[in-house]
C-alpha positions as CSV (number, residue, x, y, z in Angstrom):
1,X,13.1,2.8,7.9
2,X,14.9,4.0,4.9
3,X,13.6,6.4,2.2
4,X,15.2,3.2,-0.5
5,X,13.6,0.4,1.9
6,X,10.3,2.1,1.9
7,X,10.6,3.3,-2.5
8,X,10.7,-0.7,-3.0
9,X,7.7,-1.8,-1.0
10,X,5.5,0.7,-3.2
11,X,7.4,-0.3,-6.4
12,X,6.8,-4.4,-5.6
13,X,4.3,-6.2,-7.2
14,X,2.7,-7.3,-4.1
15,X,1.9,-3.6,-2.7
16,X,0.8,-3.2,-6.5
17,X,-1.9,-5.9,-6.3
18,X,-3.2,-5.2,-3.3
19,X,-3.9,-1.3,-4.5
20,X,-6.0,-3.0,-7.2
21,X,-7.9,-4.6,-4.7
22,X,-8.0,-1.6,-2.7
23,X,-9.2,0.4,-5.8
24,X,-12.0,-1.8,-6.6
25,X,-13.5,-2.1,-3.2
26,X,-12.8,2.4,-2.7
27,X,-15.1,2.4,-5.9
28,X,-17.6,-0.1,-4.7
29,X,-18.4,2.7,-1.7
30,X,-17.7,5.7,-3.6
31,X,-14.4,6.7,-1.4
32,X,-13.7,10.2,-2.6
33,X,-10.1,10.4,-4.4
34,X,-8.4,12.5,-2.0
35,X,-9.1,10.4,0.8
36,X,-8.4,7.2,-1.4
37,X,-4.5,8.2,-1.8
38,X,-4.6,9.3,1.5
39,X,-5.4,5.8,3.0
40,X,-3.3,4.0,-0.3
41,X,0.4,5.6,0.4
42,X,0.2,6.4,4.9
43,X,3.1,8.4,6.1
44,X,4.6,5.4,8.0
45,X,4.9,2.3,7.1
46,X,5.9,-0.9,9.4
47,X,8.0,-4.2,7.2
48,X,8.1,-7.6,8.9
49,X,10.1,-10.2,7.6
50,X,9.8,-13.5,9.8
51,X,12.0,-16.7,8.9
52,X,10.7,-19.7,7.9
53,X,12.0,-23.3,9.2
């Protein structure tokens, strides 16, 4: 996947939402920070886009 494809899908509001939610349940069990961004941004990431009749 490209560097452009994968810059979006961290820049769209939907990955941004679901880091909030990540957030708040990372501080409900004390996840320590560096392990936090480790598990928010992976190294690989895998898009799906399915069509819809």
């Amino acid at each position: 996947m490209s560097k452009a494809i994968v810059s979006s899908l961290y820049d769209s509001e939907v990955f941004k939402m679901a880091c909030r939610q990540f957030d708040q349940a990372a501080d409900a069990i004390n996840l320590p920070d560096a392990l936090r961004d480790r598990t928010k941004y992976p190294r690989r990431c895998l898009a799906v886009a399915l069509p819809v009749k």
